[in-house]
C-alpha positions as MATLAB code, in Angstrom:
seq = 'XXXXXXXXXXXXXXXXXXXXXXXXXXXXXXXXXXXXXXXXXXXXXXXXXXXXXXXXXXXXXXXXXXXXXXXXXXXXXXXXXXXXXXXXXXXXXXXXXXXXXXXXXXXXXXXXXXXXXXXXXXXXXXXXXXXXXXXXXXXXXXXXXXXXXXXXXXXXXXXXXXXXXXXXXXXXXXXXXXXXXXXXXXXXXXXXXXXXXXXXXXXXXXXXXXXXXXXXXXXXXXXXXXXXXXXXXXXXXXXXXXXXXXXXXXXXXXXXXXXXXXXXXXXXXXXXXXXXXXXXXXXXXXXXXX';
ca = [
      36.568  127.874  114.845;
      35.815  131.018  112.532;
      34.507  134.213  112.714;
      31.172  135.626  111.017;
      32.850  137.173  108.114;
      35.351  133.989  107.135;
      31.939  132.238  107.503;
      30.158  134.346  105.214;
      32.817  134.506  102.458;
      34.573  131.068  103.072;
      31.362  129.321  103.924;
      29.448  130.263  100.825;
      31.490  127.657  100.005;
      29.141  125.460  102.422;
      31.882  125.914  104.859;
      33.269  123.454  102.953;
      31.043  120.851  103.911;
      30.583  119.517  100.400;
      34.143  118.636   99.868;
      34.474  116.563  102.765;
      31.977  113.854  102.161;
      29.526  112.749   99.490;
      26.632  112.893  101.058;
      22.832  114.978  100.615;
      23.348  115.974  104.499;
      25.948  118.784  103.281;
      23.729  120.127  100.944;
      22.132  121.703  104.076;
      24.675  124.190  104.509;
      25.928  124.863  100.878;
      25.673  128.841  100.357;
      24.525  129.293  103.853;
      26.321  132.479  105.318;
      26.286  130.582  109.503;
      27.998  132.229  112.227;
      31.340  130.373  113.951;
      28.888  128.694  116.409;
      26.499  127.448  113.407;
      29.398  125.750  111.698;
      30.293  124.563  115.079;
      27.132  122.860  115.149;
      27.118  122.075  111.540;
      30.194  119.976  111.712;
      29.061  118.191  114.767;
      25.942  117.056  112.838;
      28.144  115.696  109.690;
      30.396  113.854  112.220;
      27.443  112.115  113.656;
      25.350  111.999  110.526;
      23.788  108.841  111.451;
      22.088  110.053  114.733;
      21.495  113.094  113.857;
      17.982  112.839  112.805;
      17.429  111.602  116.560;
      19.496  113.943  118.421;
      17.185  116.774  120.912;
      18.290  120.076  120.991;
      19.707  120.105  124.153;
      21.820  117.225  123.321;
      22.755  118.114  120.251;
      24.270  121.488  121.979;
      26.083  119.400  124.582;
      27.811  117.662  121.845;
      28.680  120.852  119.829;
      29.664  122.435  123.070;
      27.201  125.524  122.218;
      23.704  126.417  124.184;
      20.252  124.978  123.295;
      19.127  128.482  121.957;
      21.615  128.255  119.542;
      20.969  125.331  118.029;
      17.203  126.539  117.618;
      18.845  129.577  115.727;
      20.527  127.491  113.923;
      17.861  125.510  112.367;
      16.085  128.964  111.811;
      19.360  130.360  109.620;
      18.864  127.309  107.873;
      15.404  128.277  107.090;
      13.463  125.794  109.454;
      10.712  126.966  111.673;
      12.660  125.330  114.373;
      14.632  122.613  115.384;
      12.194  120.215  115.786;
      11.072  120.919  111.777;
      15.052  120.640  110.940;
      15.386  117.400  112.937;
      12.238  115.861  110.905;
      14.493  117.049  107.613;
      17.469  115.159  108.569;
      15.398  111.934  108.993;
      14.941  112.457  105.378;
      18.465  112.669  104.594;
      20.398  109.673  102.853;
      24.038  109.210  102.188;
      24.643  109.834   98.112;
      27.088  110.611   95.641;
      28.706  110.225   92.633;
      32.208  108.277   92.303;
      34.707  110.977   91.921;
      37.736  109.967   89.375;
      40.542  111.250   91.116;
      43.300  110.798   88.354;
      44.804  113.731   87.515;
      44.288  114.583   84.022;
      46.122  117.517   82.850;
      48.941  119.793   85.002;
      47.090  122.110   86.478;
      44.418  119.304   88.362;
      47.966  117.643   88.901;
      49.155  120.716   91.110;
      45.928  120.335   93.102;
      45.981  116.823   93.521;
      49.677  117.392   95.154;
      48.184  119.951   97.658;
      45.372  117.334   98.886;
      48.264  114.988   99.650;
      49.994  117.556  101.462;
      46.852  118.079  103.528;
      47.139  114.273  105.015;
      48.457  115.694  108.179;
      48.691  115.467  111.829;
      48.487  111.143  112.287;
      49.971  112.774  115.517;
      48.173  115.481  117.181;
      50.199  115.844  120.029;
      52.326  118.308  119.133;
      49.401  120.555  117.888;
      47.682  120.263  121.151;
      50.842  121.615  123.086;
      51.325  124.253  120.814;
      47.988  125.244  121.287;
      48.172  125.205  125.122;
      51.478  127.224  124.673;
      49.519  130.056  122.414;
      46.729  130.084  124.945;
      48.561  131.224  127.567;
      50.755  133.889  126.120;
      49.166  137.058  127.100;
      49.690  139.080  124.595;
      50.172  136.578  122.022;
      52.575  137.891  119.426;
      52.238  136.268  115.532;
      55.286  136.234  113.329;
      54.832  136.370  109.520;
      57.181  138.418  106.733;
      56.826  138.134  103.288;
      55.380  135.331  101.727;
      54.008  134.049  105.144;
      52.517  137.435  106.150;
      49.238  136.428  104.634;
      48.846  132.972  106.856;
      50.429  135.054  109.949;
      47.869  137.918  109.408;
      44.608  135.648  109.383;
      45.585  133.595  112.388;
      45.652  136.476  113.991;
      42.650  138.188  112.737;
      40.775  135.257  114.041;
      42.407  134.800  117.092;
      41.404  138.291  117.934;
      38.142  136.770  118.107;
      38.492  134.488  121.109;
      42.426  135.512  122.499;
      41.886  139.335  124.338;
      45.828  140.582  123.175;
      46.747  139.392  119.632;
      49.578  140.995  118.484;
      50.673  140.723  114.645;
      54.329  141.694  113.383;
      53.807  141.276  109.646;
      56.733  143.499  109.293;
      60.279  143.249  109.245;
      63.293  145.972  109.767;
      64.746  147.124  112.878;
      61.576  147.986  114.700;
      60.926  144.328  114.939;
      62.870  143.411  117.905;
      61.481  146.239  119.852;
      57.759  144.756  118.765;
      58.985  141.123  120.385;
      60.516  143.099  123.821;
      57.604  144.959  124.080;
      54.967  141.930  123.664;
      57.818  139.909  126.290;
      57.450  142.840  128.691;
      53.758  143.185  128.654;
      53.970  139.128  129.708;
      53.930  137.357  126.265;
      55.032  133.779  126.840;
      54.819  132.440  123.490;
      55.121  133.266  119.796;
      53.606  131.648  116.765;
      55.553  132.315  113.628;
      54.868  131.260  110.398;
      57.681  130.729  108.046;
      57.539  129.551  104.249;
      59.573  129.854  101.386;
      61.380  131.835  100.765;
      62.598  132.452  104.333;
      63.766  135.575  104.806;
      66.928  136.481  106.562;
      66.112  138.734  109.249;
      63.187  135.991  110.266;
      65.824  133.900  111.678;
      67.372  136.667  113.461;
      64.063  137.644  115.061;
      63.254  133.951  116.274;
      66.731  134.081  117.715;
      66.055  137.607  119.291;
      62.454  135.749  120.842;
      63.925  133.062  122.321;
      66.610  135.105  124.310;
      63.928  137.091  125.022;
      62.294  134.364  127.071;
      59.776  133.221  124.747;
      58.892  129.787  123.569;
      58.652  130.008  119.558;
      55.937  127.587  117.804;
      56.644  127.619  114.026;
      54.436  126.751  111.253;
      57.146  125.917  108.726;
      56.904  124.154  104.990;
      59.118  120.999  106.836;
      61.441  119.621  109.113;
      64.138  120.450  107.336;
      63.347  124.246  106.906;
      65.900  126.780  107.991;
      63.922  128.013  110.983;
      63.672  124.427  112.762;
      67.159  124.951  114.716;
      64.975  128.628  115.729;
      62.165  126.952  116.824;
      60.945  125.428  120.002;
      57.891  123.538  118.904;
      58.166  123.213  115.058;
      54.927  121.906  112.817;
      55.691  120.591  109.791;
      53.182  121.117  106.236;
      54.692  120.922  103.065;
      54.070  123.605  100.552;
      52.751  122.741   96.839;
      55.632  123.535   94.070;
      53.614  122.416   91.027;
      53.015  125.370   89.836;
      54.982  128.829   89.474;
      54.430  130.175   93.093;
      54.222  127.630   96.054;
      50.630  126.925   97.150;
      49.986  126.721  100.583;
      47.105  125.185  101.933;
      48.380  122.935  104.089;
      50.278  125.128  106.113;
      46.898  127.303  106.374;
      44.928  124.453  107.131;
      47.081  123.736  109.822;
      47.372  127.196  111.213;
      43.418  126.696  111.061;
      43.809  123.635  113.485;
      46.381  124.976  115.744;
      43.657  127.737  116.133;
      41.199  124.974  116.759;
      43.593  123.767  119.659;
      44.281  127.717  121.246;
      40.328  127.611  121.763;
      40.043  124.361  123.293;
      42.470  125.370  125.655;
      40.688  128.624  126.649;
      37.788  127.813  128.635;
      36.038  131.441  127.875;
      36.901  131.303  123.641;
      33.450  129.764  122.661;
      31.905  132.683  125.065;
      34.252  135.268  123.720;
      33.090  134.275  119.980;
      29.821  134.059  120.901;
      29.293  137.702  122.093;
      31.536  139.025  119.580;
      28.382  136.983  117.194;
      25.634  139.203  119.692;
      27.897  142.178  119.159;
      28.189  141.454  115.139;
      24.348  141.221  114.724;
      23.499  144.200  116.845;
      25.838  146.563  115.037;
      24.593  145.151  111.290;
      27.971  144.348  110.553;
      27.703  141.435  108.025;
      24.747  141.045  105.009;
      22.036  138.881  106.083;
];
């Protein structure tokens, strides 16, 4: 799940829809700015691409998990008089695509061809799934991010703001930090999600240290196994960072922080509620372009 506004500038990109098959069905949604429950829906139509052109509204919802009204304002946003018009369009829709050459050819496509290995993750989902159970319970739910990991730790939690009522995000470091971790563990914080890739910073270990004899369970998004904050870490997921180039890239650690976000909200029976008023709230207040 994602809010309006990572919709509307990440899913100009056709919520990325495009990359993740070849096929005329995800031309649908390329430069269409949809709402977290669009996309929702969106996603459950290219995982069922071939009966989607035979799928009714109200079971089409069932299968997203949203209501029936909004999959008829879906097919609107998507410029369809209704559902029943967009349902007609998909029975046009054929699988088709060019071969893609996938040989790097220079250093640069190199670099990026590393980072799509590193995004072959999770053959074991297990581990994300508990995580996610952990996060969803922690009330307030404190996210841990300094330095080079600030950025990941910060839009975790400006999503999970969206669907989790206490997020709290130390971005941070210096001695006010352990009093930010007491105070989340006193206010009934179970659980902290950190997110910790190179360079690790000293004082991060300390604080992990400081949250676990605190009481709380630490779930760490680290670049591996082997990073210095697995021996601080109760539940550690592994994604390796991209070194090709002069700074590390990171996607697959924010792809995963993506999908341990994904797991929070399917173990919080209200999130999909939660995200859709904040969606009512959103269009009443004009808060994103049309």
């Amino acid at each position: 799940m994602s809010d309006t506004e990572g919709a509307g500038a990440g899913a100009g990109d056709g919520a990325s829809f495009g990359a993740a098959a070849p096929t005329r069905l995800h031309q649908l949604f390329e430069g269409r700015r949809l709402t977290p429950t669009q996309r929702r829906i969106a996603h459950c139509l290219v995982r069922r691409t071939a009966a989607a052109p035979f799928l009714s509204s109200v079971e089409l919802a069932q299968l997203a998990g949203v209501s029936q009204p909004s999959v008829t304002r879906f097919a609107v946003a998507l410029g369809f008089d209704g559902y029943p018009a967009l349902r007609r369009h998909l029975r046009d829709v054929v699988p088709a695509g060019p071969a893609v050459d996938a040989r790097p050819a220079n250093p640069y496509q190199q670099a990026v061809r590393a980072e799509v290995d590193n995004l072959l993750l999770l053959a074991d989902p297990g581990p994300v799934e508990d995580a996610g159970r952990l996060l969803a319970a922690s009330r307030p739910l404190p996210v841990l991010g300094l330095r080079a990991s600030a950025a990941q730790a910060r839009g975790f939690a400006y999503f999970a703001a969206k669907v989790h009522p206490d997020v709290r995000l130390f971005d941070e470091g210096g001695s006010l930090l352990a009093d930010r971790i007491d105070a989340a563990r006193h206010a009934g914080a179970s659980a902290l999600l950190c997110f910790a890739l190179p360079r690790h910073p000293v004082e991060l270990l300390a604080a992990l240290d400081h949250a676990r004899d605190a009481g709380l369970s630490v779930v760490t998004i680290a670049d591996g196994t082997f990073a210095p904050v697995a021996a601080h870490s109760d539940v550690l997921l592994p994604a390796a960072v991209g070194t090709g180039l002069v700074f590390d890239t990171v996607s697959a650690p924010m792809l995963l922080g993506q999908v341990l976000l994904e797991a929070m909200c399917d173990a919080m029976p209200d999130a999909q509620g939660r995200l859709e008023d904040f969606d009512a709230r959103a269009a009443a207040r004009g808060l994103f372009v049309d």
